[in-house]
N, C-alpha and C positions, 0 to 999 in steps of 0.2 A: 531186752524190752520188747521186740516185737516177738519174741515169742510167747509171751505174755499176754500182748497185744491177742496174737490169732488163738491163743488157749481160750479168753475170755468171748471171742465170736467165735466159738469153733461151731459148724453147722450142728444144731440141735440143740443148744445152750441156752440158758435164757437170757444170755448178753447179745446173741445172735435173732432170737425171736424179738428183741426188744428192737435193735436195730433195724429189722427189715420191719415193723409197723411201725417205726418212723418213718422210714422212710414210706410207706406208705401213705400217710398223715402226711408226709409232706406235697406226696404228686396229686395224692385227690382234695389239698385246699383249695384248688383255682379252679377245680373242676365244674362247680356251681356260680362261678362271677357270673355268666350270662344269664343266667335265669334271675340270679341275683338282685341284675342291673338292667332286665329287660324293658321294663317300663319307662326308665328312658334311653334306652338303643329304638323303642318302637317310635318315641315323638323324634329323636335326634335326625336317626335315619328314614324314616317318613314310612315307616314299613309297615304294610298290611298285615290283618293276622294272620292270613297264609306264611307269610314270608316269615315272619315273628315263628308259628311254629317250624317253620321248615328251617331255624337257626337252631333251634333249643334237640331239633328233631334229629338232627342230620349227625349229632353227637353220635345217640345211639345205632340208627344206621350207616354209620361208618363201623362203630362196635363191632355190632352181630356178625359179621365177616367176618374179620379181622379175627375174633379168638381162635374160633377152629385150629384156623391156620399157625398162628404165634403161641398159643398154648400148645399145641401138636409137637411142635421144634425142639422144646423142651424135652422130648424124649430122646431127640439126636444131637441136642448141643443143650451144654450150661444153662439154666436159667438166667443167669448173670447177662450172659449174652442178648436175651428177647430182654429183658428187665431195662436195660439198658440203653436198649433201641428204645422201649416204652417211655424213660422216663425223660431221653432226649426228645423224644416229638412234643410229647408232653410239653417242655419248657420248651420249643420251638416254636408250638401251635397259641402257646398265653403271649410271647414275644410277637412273632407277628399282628396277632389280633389288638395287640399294644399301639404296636408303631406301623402297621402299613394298612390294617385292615379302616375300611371308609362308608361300606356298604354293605348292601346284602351280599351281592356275590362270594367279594373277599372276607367278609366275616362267615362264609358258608365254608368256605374253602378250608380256614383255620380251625372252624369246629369239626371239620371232619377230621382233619388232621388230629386233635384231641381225641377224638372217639378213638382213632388206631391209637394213639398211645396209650390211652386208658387200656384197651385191648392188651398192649406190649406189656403193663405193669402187674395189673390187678392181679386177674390168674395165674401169672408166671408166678408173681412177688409172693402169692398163698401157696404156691406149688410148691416154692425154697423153703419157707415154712416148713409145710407138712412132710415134706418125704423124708428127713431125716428122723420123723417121731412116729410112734404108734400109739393107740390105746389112748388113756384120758390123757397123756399129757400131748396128743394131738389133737386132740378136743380140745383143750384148753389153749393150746395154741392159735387154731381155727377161732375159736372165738376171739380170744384178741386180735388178732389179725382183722376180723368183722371190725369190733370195737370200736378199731385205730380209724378205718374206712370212713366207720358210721359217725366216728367225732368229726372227723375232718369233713365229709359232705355235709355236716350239719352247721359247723362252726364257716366254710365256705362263705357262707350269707351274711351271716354278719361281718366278716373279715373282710368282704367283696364290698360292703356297705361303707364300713369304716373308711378303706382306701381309697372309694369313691367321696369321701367326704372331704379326706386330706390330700387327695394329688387329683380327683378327674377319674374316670370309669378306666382310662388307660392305665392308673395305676395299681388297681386291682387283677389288671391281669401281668402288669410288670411282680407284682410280688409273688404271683401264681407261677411265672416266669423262672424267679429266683429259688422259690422253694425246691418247684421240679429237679433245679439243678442239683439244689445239696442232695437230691434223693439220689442223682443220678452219681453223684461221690461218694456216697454212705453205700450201695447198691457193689461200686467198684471197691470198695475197700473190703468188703465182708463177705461178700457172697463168691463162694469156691468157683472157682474156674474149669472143676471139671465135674462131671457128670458121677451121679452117687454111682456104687456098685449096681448092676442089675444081675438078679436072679437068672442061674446059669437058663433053668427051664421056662424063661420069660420070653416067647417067641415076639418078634420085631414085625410088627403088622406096615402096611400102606399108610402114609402119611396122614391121608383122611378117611381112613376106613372105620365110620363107625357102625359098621355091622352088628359089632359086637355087642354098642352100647342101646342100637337099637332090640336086640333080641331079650336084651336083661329086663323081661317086666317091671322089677321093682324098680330097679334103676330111674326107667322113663315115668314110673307114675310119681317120682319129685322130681324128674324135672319138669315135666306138666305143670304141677303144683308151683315149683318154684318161678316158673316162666309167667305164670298168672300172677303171684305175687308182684313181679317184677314190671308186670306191665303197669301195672297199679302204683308204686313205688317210682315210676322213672314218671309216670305224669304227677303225682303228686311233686314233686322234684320240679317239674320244668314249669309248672303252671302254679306253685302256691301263692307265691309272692306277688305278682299278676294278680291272681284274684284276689286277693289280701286287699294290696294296691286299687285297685279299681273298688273294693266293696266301699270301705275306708272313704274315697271319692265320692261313691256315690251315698250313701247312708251316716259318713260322717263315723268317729272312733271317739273315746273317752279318751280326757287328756293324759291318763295313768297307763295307757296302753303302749307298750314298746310299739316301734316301727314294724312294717311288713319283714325287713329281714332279720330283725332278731327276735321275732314271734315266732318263724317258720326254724328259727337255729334252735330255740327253746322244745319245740313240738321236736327235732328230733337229736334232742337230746332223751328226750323222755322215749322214745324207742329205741334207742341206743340202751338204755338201763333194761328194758324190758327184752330184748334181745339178750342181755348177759343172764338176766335170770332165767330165759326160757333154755337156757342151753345145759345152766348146772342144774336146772331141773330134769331135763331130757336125759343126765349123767343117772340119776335118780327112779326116773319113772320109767324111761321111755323112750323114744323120737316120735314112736308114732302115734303112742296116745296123750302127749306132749301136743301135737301137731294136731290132732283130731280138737284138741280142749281149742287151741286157738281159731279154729275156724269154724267151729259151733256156733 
């Protein structure tokens, strides 16, 4: 039977790719409770809007560190390993923001603590993904993987809504809490414990030496591109529901209108679909004149 078991996850399978975008679906549901719930973390905890952004904020710059370094690792240990640490902070950082956090400080402290585990998950979790495939059916992996992400940041809001309905704002981060965890037992069950083969003539650079990545023109003109998007995408994320919230307030909503968070889950659902189609298009036409059509 367990051989069965590990034939059915064996790395590069689609019982394997299926598993590790659950698990990913499951560490980034709790990801958005703050944003989610921030209208009232702002009247509860008395917080300015400085403070207010420097909660939602502190996510991502915890983040931006943090990958280099944890993606990096991956080349000299398991992804299992960084996945793992990821997907414990993760449920660490939704747990205490649960039961201990009261304020700004300690509610600062726990989002950063999320930012690095997002950090620990995300990239590694798409790295186990991809390195066992090539060609389309890494592409098509790569996009589910997107997919799973882009369901679960989007579904976050209303999820973070509802549990705020039925237990208290602490409860939405207690089920962010529990999710992380199954990821972090889905993550231990499936994902190899050692490191794929490497290519004999694959030479072993400096932990953070990206000389390399900086010299590859192509390379840097998407992530340029992708870093703009991104910047774009993490405020829309941390500030919709706020402004939803407060327009709503101040101008008044139709009575047919869902709430601010299942308005902002709807909107990205619908980039979630457009995202899959732009990718089996890109199989089709392009990347780059794919990429050109979307920013026209």
């Amino acid at each position: 039977m367990m051989d069965d078991l590990r034939a059915a996850f064996r790395p590069g399978g689609s019982g394997f790719v299926a598993a590790v975008v659950a698990a990913q679906v499951l560490t980034q549901i709790g990801a958005f409770a703050l944003p989610a719930l921030l209208p009232g973390y702002i009247e509860r905890w008395h917080l300015s809007n400085t403070e207010a952004g420097w909660l939602v904020g502190v996510f991502f710059a915890a983040y931006v560190p943090a990958v280099p370094v944890l993606l990096a690792l991956t080349d000299r240990v398991p992804a299992r390993r960084v996945y793992l640490v990821g997907a414990g902070l993760t449920a660490l950082s939704h747990l205490g923001f649960a039961l201990a956090a009261d304020g700004f400080w300690s509610g600062l402290a726990m989002r950063a603590l999320a930012g690095v585990g997002w950090a620990g998950a995300y990239m590694p979790g798409l790295k186990a993904v991809a390195d066992p495939l090539d060609g389309a059916a890494q592409s098509r992996a790569v996009s589910w993987h997107a997919a799973g992400v882009g369901i679960a940041g989007a579904a976050s809001f209303a999820v973070a809504s509802l549990f705020d309905a039925l237990a208290g704002p602490g409860g939405a981060f207690l089920f962010g809490a529990v999710a992380a965890a199954a990821a972090f037992a889905i993550a231990a069950v499936v994902m190899p414990r050692a490191l794929p083969p490497r290519p004999a003539e694959a030479p072993r650079g400096a932990l953070l030496d990206f000389r390399p990545v900086l010299r590859n023109r192509r390379a840097m003109a998407w992530i340029v591109g992708y870093t703009v998007h991104t910047w774009e995408l993490a405020a829309l994320r941390a500030w919709g529901v706020t402004f939803l919230a407060a327009t709503a307030a101040r101008l008044g909503a139709p009575e047919w209108m869902p709430g601010p968070a299942v308005l902002f889950m709807l909107t990205g659902f619908a980039g979630i679909t457009a995202s899959a189609a732009g990718n089996e298009t890109a199989q089709r036409q392009g990347r780059g004149r794919v990429m050109a059509w979307a920013v026209a």
